[in-house]
N, C-alpha and C positions, 0 to 999 in steps of 0.2 A: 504494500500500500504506500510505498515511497516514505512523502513524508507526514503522514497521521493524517488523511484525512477524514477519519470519522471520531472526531472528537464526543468528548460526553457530560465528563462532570456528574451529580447528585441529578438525580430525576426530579425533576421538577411537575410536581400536580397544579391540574385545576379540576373543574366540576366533572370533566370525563373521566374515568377509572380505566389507566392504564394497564395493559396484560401485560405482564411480563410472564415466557414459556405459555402463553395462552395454548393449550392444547387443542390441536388440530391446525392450529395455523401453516407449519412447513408443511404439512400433506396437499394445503390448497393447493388450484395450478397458479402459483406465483412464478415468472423465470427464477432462472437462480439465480441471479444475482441480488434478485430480494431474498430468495432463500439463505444467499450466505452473510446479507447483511443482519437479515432475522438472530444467525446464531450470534453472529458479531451484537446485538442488542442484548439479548438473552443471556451473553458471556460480561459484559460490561453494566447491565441493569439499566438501560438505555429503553424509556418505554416506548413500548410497542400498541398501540391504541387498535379497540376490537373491531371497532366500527367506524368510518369517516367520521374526524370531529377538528376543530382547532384547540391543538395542544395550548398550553401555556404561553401565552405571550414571551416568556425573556426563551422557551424552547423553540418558537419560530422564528425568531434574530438570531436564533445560533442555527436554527438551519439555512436560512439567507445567509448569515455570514460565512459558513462551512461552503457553500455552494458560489459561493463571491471568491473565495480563498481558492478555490479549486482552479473557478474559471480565467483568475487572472495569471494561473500557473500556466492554464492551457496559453495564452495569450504571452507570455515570457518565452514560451517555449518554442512559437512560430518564430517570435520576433528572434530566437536565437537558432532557427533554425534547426533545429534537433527533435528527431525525429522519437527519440527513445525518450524523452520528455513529454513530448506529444503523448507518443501511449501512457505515458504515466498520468498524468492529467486526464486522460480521456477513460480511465479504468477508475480513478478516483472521484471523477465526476458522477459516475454512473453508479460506483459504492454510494456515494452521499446523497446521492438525487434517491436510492433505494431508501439508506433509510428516513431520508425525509418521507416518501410514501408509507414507509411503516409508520411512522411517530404520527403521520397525521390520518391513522387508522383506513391508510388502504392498500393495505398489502390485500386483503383477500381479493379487490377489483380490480387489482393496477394494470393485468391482463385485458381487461374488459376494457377501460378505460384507451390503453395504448389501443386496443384493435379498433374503440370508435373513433380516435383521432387519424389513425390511419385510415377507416371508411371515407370520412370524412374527407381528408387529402387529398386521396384519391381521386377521388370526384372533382378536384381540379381540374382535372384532365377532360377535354372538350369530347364529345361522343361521335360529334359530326363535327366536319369543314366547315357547314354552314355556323354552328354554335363558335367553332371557332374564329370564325370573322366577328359574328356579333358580340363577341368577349372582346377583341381587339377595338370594335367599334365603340364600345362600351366605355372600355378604359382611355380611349382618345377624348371622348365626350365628358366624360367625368371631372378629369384635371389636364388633359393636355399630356398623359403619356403615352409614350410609343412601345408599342409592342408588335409582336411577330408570331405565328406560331407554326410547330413543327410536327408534320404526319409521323407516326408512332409503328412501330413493325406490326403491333395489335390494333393499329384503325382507329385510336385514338389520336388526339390532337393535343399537342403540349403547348401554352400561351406565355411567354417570357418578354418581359419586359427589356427594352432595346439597350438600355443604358448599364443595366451590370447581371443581364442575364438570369433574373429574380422568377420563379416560377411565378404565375400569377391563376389566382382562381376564375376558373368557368362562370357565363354567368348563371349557372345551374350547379353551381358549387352546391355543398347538402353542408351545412356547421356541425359541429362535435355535438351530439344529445351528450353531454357529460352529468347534466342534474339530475335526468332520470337513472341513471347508474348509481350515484353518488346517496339516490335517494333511497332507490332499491336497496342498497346494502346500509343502508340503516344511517345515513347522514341526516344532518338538519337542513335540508335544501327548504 
C-alpha cells in the first residue's frame, strides 16, 4: 500500500451503529477490493456501516482528505513521470475510494451502484447517425461547442467534443437511478 493510504484513528460514532465483522458482509458480491479493504476495516476497527448512511462528520473529512492525499500523489507522479508511482497511487486510490464505500454503509450495493453508472454511461453513446448529428446539433446550440462524432465497430456513435476530445452524452443519455438503489438497500434517500 506504498505509503498508508488507509488511515484510521479511534472510530468515531454518530446516530448510525456501525458493524464492525458485520456477518455476512465479505460473502456479498462486493469486488475484492472492497472485500480486502473490509478485512483491512475489521483488522484496524475502522467502521464498516450496515446500510447507506452518513458517517460522522470529522469521519467524512478524513475520507475526503484520505482521497485528496491519494489523488495529489497520483498527480506528483504524472508530473514526474513515473510510471510505478502511477500504479501506486492508482491501487491506493481504489483501497481508499473502497473503504470510503464501506464506512459510508455501501459495500453491500457498490456493485449495483458501479453497474448503474456504467448503464448509465453507456448510453452516451448515440444508437443512430441520425441521434448523433442531433447530439452534435444540440451541443453547438446550447453554448457554442464543437463536436464530432465517431461510427463504432458495434453501430454505435461516439460524440467528442472538438477541443480536448471529452466524450460527450447522447441526447438520449438515461442518468444514474442511484436513489432508488441507495434507497433499496436501506439508505435515507
Amino acid at each position: 500500500m506504498g505509503r498508508g493510504a488507509e488511515g484510521s484513528g479511534s472510530p468515531l460514532s454518530d446516530k448510525s451503529a456501525p458493524v464492525q465483522d458485520a456477518p455476512g458482509v465479505p460473502a456479498l458480491p462486493m469486488p475484492d477490493s472492497l472485500k480486502q479493504t473490509f478485512d483491512f476495516h475489521s483488522q484496524f476497527n475502522v467502521d464498516v456501516l450496515a446500510s447507506p448512511a452518513m458517517p460522522a462528520p470529522a469521519r467524512s473529512a478524513l475520507r475526503v482528505n484520505l482521497l485528496q492525499e491519494e489523488l495529489n500523489e497520483l498527480k506528483e507522479a504524472i508530473a514526474s513521470n513515473d510510471l510505478v508511482e502511477v500504479a501506486d497511487a492508482l491501487a491506493d486510490i481504489q483501497y481508499v475510494l473502497s473503504g470510503t464505500a464501506l464506512e459510508f454503509g455501501m459495500g453491500a450495493c457498490y456493485k449495483e451502484l458501479v453497474d448503474e453508472v456504467h448503464r448509465s454511461n453507456m448510453s452516451k453513446a448515440a444508437k443512430t447517425e441520425q441521434e448523433a448529428q442531433e447530439t452534435v446539433e444540440h451541443y453547438r446550440n446550447k453554448d457554442g461547442t464543437e463536436a464530432y462524432y465517431e461510427r463504432q465497430p458495434d453501430g454505435t456513435f461516439n460524440i467528442y467534443r472538438r477541443s480536448d476530445m471529452k466524450t460527450l452524452k447522447s441526447v438520449r443519455y438515461s442518468r444514474a437511478d442511484i436513489r432508488s438503489i441507495v434507497n433499496r438497500h436501506g439508505g435515507p434517500c
